[in-house]
ROFIMI-379419 format. One record per residue: x, y, z of N, C-alpha, C, CB in turn; residue in one letter. Coordinates in steps of 0.05 Angstrom, whole numbers, plus 5000, padded with zeros to 4 digits. Glycine has a CB too. Layout:
REM residues N
XYZXYZXYZXYZA;...
***
This chain:
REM residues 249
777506047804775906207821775306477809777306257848X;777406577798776206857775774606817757778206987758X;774606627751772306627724770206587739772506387697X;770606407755766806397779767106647785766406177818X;767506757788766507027811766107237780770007187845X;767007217760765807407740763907387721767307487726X;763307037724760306937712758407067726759706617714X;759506997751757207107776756207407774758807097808X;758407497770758207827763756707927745760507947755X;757807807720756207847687753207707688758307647658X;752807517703750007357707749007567718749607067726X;748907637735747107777760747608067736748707787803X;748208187718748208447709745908347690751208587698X;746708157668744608087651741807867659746107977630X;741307877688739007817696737308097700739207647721X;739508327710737608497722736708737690739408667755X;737808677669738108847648734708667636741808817626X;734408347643732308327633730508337651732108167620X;730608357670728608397690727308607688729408387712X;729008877687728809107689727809237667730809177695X;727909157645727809207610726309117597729809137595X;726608777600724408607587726408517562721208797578X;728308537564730608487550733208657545729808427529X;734708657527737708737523740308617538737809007530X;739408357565741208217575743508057560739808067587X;741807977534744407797520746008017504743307517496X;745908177496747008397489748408447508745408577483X;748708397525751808407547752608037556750808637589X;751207937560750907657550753807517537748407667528X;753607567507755607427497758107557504755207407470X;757807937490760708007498762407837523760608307507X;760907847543761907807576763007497560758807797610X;761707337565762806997555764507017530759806767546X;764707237510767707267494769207407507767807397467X;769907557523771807747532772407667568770408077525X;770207537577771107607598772207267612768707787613X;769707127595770406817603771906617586768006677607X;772106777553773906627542772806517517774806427559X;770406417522769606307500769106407469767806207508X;769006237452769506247424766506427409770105887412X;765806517412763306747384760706487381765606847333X;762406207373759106027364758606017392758905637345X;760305827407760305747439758506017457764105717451X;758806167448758306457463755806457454760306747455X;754206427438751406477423749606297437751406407389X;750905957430750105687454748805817475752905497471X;751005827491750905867512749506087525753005847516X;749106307506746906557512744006507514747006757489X;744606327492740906307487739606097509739906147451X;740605877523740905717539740106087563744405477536X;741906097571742906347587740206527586745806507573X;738606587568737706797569734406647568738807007546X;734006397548732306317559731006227587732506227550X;732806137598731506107637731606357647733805907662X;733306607648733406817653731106977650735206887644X;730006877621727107067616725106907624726207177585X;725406627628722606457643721706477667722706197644X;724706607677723606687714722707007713727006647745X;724107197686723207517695719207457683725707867667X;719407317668716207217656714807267686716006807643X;715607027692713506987711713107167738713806717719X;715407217747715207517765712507777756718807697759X;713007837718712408037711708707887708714508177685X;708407677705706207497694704507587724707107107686X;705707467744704307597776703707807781705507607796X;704608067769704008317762702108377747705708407753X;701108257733699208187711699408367695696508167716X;702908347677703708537652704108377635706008717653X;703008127631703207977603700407987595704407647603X;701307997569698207947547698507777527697108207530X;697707557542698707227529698707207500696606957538X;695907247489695607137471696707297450693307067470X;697007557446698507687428701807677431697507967429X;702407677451705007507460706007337447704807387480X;703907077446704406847434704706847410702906677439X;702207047398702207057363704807257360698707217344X;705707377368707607547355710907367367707107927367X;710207207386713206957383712706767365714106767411X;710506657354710306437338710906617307707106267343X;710606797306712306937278715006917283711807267272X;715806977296719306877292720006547294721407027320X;718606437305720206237308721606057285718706117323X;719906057257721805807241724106037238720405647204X;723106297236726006457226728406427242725706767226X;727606347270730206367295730806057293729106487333X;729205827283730705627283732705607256728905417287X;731505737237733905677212735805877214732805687180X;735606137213738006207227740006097248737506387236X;738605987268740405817287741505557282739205767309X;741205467257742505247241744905377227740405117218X;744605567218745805737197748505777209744306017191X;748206017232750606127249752406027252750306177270X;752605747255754505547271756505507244752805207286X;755805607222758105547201758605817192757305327174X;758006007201759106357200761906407213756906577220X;763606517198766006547209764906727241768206727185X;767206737257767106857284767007147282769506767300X;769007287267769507457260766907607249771407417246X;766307557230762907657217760407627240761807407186X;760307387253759307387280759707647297760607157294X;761707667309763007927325762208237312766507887322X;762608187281761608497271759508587269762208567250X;757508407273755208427262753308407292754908187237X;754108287307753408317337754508687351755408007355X;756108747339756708977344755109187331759008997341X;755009167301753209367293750909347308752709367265X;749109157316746909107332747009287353746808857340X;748709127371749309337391749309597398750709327395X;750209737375750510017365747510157361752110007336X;746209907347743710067335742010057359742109947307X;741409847373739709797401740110107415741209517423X;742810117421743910297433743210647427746510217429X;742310687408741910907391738510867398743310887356X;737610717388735410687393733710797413735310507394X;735410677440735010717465735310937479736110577475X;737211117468737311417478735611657457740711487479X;734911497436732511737425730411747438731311717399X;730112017449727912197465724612047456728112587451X;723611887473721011777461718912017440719111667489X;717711887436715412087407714012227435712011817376X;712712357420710812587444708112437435710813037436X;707312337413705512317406705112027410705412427386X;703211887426702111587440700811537411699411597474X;702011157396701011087382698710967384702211017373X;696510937364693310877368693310547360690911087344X;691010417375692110217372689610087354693110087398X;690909837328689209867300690009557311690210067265X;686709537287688109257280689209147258686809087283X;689809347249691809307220694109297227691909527200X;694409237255697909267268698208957268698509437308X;696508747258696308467256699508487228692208337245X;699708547204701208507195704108627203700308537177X;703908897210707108897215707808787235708309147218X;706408647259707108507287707508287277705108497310X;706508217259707407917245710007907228705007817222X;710708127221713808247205715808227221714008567195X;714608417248716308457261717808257282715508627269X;715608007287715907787306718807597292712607587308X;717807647255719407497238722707587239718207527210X;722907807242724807987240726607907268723508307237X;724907877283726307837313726707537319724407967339X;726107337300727007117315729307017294724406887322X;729507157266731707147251733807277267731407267224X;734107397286736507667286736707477316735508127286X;735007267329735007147359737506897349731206997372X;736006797327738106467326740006547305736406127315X;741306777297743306927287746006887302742507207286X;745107157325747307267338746307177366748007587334X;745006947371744206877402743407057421746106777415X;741107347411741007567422737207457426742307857403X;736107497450734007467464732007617437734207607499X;732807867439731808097417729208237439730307927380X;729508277461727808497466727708777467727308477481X;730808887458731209067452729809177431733109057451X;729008917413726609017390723708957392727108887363X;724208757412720908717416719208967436720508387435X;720709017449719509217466718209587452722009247489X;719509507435718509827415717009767405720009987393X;717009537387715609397366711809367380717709047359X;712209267399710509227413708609517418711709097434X;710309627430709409917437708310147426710810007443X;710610167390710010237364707110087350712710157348X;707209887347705209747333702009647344706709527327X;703509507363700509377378699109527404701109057390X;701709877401699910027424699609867451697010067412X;701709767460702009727493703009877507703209537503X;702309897535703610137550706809937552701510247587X;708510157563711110037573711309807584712110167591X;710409897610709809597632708909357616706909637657X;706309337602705309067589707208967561701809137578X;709109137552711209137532712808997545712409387522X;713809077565717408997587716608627589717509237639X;713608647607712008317619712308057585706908417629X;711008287561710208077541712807977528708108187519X;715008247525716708147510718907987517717208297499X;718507907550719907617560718807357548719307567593X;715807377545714907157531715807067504712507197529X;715507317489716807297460720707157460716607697446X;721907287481724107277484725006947491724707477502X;723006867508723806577524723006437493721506447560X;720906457476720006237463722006287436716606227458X;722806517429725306547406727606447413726006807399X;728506427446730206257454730806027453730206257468X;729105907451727905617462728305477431724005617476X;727205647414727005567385729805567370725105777369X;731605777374733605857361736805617377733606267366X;735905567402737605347422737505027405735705307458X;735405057393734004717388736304577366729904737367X;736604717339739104597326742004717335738704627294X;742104817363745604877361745704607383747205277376X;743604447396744004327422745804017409740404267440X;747004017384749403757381752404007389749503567333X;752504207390754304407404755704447437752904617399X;753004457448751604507472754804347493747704307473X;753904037479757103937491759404047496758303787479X;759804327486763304337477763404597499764404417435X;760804697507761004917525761204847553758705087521X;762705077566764905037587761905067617768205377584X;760804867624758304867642759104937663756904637647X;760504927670762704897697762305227706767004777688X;762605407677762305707674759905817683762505787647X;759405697651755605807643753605757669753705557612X;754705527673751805527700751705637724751105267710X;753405667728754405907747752706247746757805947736X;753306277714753106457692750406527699753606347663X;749006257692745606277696744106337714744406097693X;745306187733744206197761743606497765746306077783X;746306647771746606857784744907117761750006877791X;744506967734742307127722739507097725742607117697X;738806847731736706747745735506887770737406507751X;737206957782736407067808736207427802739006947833X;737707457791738107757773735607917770739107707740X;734607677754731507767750729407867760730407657745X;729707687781727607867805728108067816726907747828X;731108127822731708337819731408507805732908337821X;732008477784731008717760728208807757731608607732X;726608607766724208697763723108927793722408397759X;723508797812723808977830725209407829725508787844X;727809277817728409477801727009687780729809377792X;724809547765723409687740722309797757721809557715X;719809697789719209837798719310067820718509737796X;721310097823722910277828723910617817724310137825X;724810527793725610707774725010757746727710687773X;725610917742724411047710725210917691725111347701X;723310757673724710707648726510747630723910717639X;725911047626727911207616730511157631727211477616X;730411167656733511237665735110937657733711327704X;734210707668734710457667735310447636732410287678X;733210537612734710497591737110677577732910447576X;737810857593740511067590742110977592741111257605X;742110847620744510707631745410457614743910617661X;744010347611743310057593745210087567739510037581X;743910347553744610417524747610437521743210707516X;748910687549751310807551754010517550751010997582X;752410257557753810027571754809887543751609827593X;751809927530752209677506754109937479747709497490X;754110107488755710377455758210277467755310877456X;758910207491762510157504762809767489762810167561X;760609657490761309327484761009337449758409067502X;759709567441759309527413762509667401756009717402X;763309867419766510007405768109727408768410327429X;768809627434770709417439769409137414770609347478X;767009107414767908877390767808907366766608657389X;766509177350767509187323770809207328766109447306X;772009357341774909467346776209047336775509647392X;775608897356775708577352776908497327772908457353X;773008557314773508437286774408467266772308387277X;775408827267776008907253779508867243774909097259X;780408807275783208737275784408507260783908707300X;
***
């Protein structure tokens, strides 16, 4: 009954982090399923990307009704990551746990840093020479998705914003899209794994992130970006100390 009631808990936090964000959910995601439910660093990645993919297919479509997706650049900047997030996600499953854990932490760290620098004053112009680095950058994010089983909107959402010149809102909507289809891709060779994870948990896990979402989105409209990503940031610098601290031991 404790572990139900703290899937439930950790689901419903990392539904509303992507709801609210447009990602950074699995970034609390795995820690929670290593620390709080038990499971093993590969098992924990499984089970995220599973986890974060349905999680971002329902904040999609909430934010899609809003009419903050912009499909087709969406699509081209997830179809750049994707072979990268499937061979990485072949890869991982024979990475020690430990190097897993450290390297999910430095992440953590940097998202986190990221997220509390004071935005530019200065609104980027939007080119269409932003075709190559959005194509870099899509690559960049679906290697670092079927890695460490991280959604990666923590990077898509700047990237987006930085490069292809979207406002916030149409950033938060698109980069669920990017997120669900780097999911989806990076899940595909861990699914002879998939077996060994504890469902009984995870789906529980999902659900209550599933539902998260709409919440979170409700939430974005509500409150200030900024503040939501403070709070966000302050959460993941406490999960990034506790698991380098981990691996380092």
């Amino acid at each position: 009954m404790t572990a139900l009631l703290l899937a439930l808990a950790a689901g419903a936090v990392v539904g509303l982090a992507l709801g609210g964000l447009g990602g950074g959910g699995s970034m609390l995601a795995v820690p929670a399923l290593v620390y709080l439910l038990g499971f093993s660093p590969a098992l924990a990645t499984t089970a995220s990307l599973l986890i974060v993919a349905a999680t971002s297919l329902t904040a999609l479509l909430a934010h899609a009704r809003a009419g903050r997706v912009r499909w087709r650049t969406g699509a081209l900047f997830a179809a750049a990551g994707l072979p990268a997030a499937a061979a990485t996600g072949a890869l991982s499953v024979h990475l020690p746990g430990a190097l897993l854990t450290g390297a999910f932490a430095v992440l953590a760290a940097l998202a986190a840093w990221r997220m509390l620098r004071p935005p530019s004053a200065q609104p980027p112009e939007r080119s269409a020479a932003g075709t190559g680095p959005a194509a870099a950058a899509g690559t960049g994010l679906g290697a670092v998705t079927g890695l460490l089983g991280v959604g990666g909107g923590f990077l898509a959402v700047p990237a987006l914003v930085s490069v292809l010149a979207f406002t916030m809102a149409e950033a938060v909507g698109t980069s669920l899209l990017v997120i669900t289809a780097n999911s989806l891709a990076a899940l595909l060779p861990r699914l002879g794994s998939a077996g060994a994870v504890d469902w009984a948990v995870a789906a529980p896990f999902a659900g209550a992130a599933v539902l998260g979402a709409w919440d979170g989105k409700r939430l974005a409209d509500r409150l200030s970006g900024r503040t939501l990503q403070r709070a966000f940031a302050l959460a993941l610098l406490a999960v990034a100390a506790l698991m380098l601290v981990t691996a380092l031991v």
